[in-house]
Each structure stands twice: as structure tokens, then as C-alpha cells.
VORO-326458 format. One record per residue (C-alpha): residue number from 1; x, y, z. Coordinates in steps of 0.2 Angstrom, whole numbers, plus 5000, padded with zeros to 4 digits. Layout:
VORO-326458
<NUM <X Y Z>>
...
//
This chain:
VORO-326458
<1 <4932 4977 4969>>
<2 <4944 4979 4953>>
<3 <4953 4996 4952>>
<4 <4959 4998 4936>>
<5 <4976 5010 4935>>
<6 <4977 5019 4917>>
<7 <4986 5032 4922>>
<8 <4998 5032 4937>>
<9 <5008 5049 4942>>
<10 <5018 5049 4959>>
<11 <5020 5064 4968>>
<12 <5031 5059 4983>>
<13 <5037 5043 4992>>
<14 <5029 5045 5009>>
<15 <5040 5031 5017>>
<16 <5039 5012 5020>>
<17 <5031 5003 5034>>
<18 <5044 4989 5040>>
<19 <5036 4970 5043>>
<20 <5037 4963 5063>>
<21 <5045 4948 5060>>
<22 <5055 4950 5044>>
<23 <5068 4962 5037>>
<24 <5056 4969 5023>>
<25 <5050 4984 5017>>
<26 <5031 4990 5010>>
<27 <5030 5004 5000>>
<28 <5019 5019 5001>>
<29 <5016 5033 4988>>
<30 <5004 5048 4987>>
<31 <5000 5050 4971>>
<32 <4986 5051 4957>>
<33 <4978 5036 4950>>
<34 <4965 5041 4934>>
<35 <4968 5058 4940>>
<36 <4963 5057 4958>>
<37 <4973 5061 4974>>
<38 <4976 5044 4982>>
<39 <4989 5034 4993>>
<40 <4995 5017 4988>>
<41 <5004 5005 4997>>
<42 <5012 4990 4988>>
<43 <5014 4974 4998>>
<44 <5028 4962 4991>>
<45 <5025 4944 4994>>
<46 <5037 4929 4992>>
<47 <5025 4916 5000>>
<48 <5006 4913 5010>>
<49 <5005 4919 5025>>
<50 <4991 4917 5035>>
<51 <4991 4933 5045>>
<52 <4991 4943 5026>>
<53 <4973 4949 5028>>
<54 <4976 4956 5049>>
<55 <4994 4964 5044>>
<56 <4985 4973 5029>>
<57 <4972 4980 5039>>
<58 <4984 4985 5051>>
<59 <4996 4995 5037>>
<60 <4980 5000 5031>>
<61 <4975 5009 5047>>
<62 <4992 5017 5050>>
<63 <4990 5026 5033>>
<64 <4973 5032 5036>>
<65 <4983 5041 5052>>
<66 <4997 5048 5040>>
<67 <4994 5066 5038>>
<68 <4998 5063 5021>>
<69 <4982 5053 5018>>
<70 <4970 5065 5025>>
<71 <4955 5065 5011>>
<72 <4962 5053 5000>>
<73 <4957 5034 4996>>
<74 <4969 5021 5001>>
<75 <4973 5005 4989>>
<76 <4983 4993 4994>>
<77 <4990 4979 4981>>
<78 <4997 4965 4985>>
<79 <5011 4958 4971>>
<80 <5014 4937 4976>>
<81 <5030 4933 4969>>
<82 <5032 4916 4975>>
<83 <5022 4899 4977>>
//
């Protein structure tokens, strides 16, 4: 499913959710995208990683239990910067 954003406004940095095996860093933001309450978490990726689609679920799932995300939708985008 496309989500297009139009119009991004970011109340807060919730915090960052820190990657098992590597010294990285995913960001979460509540925030409004095309006016509605929302969280998103931004995944930067340098190269494939075949575990990608288990670890998002996983962030995915300790948002939901942010009090923070109570009510709103969750995206998640994933930016690959690499090969």
C-alpha cells in the first residue's frame, strides 16, 4: 500500500529504537501526516538484510506498546542507501 505524505508536521521525537547487532539508530516521531495523528519510524538501510522484514515487525510491535502510539497508525519507511 502507497502512503502518500503531502503534508508532514512533527510534534515530538519519541526516541530511537537501537539495532541488536549493529551500532545504529531507527527514528520514531509522533507526528501528523495529511493532518492525522500518527507515528513513523524511519529505518535507514546501507545494504540487504535478510532478517529486514522479522526486525520490522518487531520495531513495529514495540511502537504499537508505546504509550505514545495509543490510537494512532504506525508507518514505517524504510530509506536503502546502499546496493
Amino acid at each position: 500500500m502507497k502512503i502518500y505524505i503531502t503534508n508532514l508536521k512533527i510534534n515530538t521525537i519519541i526516541g530511537i529504537l537501537k539495532h541488536e547487532r549493529k551500532n545504529k539508530q531507527n527514528i520514531i516521531v509522533d507526528c501528523k501526516i495529511n493532518g492525522l495523528d500518527a507515528i513513523l519510524h524511519l529505518e535507514i538501510q546501507s545494504s540487504y538484510d535478510s532478517t529486514m522484514p522479522r526486525r520490522m515487525l518487531r520495531y513495529f510491535n514495540e511502537i504499537k506498546m508505546l504509550k505514545e502510539a495509543k490510537g494512532k497508525k504506525v508507518y514505517q519507511n524504510m530509506i536503502y542507501t546502499g546496493e
